[in-house]
N, CA, C and O of each residue as an XYZ file, in Angstrom:
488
protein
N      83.699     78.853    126.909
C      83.927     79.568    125.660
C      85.407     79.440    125.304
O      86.180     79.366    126.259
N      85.757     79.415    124.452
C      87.071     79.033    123.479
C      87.657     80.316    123.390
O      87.031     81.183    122.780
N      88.488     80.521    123.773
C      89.871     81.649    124.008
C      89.889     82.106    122.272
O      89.579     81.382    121.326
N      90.269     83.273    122.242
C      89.994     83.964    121.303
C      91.390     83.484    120.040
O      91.391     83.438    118.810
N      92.248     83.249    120.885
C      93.773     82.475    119.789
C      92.661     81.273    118.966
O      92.658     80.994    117.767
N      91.798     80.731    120.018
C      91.401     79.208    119.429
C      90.425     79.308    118.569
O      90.430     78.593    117.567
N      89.139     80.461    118.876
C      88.831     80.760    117.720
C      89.354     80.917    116.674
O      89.262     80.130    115.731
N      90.109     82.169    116.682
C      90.406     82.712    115.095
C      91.267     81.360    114.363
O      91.117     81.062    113.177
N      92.050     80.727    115.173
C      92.504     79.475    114.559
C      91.469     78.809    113.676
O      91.686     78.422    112.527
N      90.127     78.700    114.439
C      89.258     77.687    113.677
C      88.667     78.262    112.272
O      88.230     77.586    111.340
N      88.773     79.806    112.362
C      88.085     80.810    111.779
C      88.745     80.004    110.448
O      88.193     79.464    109.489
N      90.617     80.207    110.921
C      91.257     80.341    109.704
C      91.240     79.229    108.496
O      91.335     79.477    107.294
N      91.061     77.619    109.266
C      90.938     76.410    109.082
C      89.423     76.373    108.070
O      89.282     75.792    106.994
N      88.504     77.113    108.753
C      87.224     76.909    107.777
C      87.520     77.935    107.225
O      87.046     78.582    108.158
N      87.861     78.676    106.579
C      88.497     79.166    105.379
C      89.185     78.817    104.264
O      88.882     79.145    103.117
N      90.167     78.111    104.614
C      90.746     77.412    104.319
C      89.937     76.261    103.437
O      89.699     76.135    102.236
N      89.690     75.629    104.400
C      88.416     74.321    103.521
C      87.578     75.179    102.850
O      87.765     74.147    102.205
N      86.873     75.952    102.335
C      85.963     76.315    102.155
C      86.199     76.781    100.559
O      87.255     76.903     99.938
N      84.875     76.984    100.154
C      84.885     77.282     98.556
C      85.297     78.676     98.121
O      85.388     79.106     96.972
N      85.613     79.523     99.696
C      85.358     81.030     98.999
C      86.804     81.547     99.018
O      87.565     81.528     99.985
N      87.081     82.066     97.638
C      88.193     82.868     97.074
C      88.654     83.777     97.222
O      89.839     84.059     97.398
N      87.066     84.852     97.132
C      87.496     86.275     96.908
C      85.722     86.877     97.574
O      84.592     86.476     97.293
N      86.129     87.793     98.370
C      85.450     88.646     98.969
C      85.040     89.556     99.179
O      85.932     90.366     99.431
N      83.699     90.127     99.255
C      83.656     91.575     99.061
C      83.965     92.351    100.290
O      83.668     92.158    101.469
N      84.809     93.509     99.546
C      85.287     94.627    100.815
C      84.066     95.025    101.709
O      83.910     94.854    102.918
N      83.248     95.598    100.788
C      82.208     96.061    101.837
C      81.290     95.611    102.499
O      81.004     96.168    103.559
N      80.559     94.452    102.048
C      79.928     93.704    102.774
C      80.359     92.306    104.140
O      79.932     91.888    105.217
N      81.395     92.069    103.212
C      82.395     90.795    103.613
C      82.007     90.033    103.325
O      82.249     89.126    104.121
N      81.259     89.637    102.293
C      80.234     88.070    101.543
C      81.295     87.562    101.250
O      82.244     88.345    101.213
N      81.537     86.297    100.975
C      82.451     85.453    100.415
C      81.733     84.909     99.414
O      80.508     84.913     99.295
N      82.956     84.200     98.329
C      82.319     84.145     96.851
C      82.980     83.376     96.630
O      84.145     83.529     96.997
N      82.555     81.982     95.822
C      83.709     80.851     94.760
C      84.968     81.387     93.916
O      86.109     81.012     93.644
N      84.115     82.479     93.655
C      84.822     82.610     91.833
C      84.321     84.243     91.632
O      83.222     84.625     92.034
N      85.249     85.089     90.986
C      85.228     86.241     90.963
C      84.389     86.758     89.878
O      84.535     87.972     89.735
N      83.422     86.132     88.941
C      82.509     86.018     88.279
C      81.408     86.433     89.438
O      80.990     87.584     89.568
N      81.043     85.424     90.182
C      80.081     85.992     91.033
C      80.349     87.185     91.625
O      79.608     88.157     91.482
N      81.233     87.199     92.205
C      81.560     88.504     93.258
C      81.352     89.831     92.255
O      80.897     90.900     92.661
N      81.749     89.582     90.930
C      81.176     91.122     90.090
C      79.968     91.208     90.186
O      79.454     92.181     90.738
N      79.092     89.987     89.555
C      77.619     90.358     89.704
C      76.931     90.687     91.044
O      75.812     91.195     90.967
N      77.464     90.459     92.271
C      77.360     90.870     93.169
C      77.238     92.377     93.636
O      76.394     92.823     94.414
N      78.427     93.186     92.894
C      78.794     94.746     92.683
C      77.805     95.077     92.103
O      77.151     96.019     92.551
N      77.343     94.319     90.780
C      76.546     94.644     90.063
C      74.852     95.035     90.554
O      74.155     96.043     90.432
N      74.667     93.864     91.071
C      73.209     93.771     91.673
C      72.759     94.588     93.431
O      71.721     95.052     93.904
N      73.636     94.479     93.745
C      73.737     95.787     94.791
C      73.323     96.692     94.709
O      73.093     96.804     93.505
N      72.907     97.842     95.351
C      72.143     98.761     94.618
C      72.826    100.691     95.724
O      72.500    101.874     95.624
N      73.614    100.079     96.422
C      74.748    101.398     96.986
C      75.681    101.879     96.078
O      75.827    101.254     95.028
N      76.361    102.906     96.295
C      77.168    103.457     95.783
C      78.572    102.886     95.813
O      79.278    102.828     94.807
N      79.027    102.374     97.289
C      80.265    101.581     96.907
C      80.041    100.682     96.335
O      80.635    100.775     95.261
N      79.323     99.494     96.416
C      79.308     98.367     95.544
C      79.246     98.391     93.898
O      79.640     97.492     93.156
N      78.756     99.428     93.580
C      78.301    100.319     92.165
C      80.088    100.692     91.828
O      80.685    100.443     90.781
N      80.565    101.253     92.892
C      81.826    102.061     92.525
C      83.218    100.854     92.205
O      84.278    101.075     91.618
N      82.471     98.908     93.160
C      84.233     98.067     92.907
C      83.767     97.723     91.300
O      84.535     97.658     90.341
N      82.775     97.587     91.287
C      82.867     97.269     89.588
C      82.726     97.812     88.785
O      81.905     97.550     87.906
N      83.696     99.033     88.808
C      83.904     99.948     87.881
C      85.835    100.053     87.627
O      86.675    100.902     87.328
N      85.776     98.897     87.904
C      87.424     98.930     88.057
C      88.237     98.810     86.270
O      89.360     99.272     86.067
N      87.621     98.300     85.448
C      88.116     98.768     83.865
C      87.259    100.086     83.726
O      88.003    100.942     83.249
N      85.973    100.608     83.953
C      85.774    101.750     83.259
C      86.068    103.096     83.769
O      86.481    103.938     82.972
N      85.907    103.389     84.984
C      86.096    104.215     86.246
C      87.319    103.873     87.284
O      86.996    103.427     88.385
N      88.705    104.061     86.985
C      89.555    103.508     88.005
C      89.570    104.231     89.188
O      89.880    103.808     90.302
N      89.087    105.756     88.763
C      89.814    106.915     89.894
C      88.886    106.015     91.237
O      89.249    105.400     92.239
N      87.273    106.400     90.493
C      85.715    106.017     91.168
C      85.858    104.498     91.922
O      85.144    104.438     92.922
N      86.566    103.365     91.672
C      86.784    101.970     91.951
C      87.940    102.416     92.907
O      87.707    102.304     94.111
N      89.085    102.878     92.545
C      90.055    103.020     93.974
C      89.487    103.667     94.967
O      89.700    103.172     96.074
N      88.712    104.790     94.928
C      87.883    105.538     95.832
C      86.879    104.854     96.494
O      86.804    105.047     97.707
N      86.001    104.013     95.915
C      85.275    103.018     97.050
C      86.037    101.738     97.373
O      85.519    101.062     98.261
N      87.059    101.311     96.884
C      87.269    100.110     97.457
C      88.032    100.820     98.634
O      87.500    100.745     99.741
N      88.959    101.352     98.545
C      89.462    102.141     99.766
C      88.474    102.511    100.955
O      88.692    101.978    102.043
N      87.581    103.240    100.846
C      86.069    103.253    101.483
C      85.590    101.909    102.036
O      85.173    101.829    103.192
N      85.656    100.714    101.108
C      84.645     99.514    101.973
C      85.931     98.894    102.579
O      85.765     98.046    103.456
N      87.404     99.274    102.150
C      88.452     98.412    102.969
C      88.766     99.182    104.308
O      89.351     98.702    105.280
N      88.334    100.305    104.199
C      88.867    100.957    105.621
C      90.221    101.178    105.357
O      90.881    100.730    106.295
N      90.915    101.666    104.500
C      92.342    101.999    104.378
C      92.825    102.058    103.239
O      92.670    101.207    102.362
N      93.627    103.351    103.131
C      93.991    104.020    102.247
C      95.236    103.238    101.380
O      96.354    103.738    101.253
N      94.940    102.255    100.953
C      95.731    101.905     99.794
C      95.826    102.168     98.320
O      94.917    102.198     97.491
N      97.506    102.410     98.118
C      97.763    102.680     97.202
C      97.207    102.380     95.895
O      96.244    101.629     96.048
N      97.443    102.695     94.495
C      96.872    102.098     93.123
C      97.954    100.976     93.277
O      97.692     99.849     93.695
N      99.044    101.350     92.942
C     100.747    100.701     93.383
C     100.493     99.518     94.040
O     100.981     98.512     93.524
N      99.750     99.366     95.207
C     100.147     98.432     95.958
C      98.956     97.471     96.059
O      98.971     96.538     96.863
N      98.034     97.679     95.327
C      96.683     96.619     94.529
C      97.357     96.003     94.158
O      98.502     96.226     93.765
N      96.321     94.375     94.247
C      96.943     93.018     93.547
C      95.728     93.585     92.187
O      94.663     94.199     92.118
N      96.873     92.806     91.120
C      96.002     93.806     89.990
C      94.773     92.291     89.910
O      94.747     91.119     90.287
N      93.894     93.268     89.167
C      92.363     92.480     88.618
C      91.636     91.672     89.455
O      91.254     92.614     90.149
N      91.020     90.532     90.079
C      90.057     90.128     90.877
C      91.410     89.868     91.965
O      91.007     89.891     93.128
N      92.194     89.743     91.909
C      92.913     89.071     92.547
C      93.165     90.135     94.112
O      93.934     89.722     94.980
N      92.507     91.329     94.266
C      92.799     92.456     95.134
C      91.497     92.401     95.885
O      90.979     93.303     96.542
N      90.934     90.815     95.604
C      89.360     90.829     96.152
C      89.961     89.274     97.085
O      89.377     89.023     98.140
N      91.033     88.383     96.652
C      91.053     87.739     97.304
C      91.233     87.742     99.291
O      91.870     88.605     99.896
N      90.539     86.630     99.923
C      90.307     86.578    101.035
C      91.738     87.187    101.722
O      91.664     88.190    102.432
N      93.010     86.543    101.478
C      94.014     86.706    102.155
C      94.409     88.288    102.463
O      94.708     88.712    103.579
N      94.345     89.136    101.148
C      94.608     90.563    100.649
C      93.539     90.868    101.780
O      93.811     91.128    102.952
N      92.386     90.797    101.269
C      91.170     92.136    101.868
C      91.575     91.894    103.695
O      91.566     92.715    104.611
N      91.816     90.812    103.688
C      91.634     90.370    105.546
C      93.102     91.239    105.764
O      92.807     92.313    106.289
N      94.101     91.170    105.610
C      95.511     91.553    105.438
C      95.445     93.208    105.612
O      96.203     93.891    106.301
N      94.363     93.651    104.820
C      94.722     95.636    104.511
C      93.027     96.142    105.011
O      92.599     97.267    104.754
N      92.189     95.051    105.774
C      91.157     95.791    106.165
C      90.932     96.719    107.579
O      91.269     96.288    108.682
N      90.510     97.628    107.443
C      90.356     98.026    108.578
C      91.908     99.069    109.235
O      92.093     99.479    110.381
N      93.024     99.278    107.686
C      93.862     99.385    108.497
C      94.189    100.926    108.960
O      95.202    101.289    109.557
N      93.136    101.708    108.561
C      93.209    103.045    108.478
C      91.807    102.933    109.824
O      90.809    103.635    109.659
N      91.887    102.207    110.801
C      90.973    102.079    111.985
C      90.520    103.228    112.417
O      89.297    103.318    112.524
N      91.360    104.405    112.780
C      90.983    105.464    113.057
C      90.105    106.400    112.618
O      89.822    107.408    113.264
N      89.585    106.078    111.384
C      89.795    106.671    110.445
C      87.927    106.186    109.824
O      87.057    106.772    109.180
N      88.022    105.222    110.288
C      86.854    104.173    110.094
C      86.102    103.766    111.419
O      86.689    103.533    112.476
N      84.723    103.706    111.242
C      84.011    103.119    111.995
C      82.875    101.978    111.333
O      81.794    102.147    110.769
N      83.911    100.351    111.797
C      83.455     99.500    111.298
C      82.444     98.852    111.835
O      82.183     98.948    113.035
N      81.497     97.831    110.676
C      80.322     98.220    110.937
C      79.667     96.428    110.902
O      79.247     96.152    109.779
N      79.592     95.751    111.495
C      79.187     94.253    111.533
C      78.455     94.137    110.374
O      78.751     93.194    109.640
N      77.318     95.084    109.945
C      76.461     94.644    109.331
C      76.896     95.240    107.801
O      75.899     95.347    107.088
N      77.638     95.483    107.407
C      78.419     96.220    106.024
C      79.556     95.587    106.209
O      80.285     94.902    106.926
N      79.444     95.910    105.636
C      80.748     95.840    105.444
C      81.249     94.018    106.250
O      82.419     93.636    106.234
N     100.678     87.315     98.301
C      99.956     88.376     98.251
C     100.751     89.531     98.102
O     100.223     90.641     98.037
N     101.651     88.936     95.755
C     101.485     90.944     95.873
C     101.758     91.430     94.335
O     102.700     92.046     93.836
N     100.807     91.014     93.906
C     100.912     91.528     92.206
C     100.688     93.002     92.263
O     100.009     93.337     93.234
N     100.869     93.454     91.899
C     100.979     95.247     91.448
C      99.315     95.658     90.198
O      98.875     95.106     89.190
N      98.993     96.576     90.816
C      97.468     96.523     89.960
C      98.327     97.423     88.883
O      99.236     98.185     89.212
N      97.845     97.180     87.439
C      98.177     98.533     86.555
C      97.389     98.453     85.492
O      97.290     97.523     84.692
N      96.890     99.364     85.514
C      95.576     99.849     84.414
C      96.141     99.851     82.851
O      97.211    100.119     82.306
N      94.858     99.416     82.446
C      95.302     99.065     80.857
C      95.172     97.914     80.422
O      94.861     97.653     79.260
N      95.501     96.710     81.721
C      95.956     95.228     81.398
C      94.917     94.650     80.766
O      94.152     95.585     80.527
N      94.378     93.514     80.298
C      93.522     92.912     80.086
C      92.668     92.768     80.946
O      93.145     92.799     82.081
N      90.973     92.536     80.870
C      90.478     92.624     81.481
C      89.916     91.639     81.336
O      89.872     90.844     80.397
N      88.926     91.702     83.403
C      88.502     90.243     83.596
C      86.949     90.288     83.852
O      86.527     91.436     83.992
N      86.108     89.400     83.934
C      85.162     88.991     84.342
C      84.135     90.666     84.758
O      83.005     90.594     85.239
């Protein structure tokens, strides 16, 4: 078995190659294009997934579950604003980081400034 440095190395490499952009917090699906990853929120049928794509109509409700499927209490402030706070690098970077706090779950589950108002995406 391959030492755990050599894994995550390989982890990082097929990532890397790979088509997926942006990811969901709570599930951890990976996605091309942040088009899909909404309809994803969309077609879900839980309450957090209901709650990331509510991020133009509901901000309080969207910071409150994405915080929830990230495992850590991040700021509005310190969101990459619009899909871009879904990309792979971000979510892997701030998941899990409130550990204590969280009990993560296999089967569920970089620095623009988010600020409400902006134009909206997808």
């Amino acid at each position: 078995m391959a030492s755990l440095e050599k894994q995550l190395s390989a982890f990082k490499v097929i990532i890397q190659k790979s088509t997926i952009s942006v990811v969901c917090p709570q599930c951890l699906q990976g996605f091309p294009r942040s088009d899909v990853l909404y309809r994803h929120f969309k077609t879900e049928k839980d309450n957090i997934h209901r709650g990331l794509s509510m991020r133009k109509s509901d901000f309080k409700q969207f910071l409150a579950c994405y915080q929830e499927a990230l495992g850590a209490s991040i700021s509005a402030e310190m969101l990459r604003y619009g899909h871009k706070c879904f990309e792979v690098r971000f979510v892997v970077e701030h998941y899990a980081n409130d550990a204590e706090k969280v009990q993560i779950n296999s089967s569920s589950r970089s620095s623009e400034v988010y600020e409400t108002g902006l134009p909206s995406e997808a």
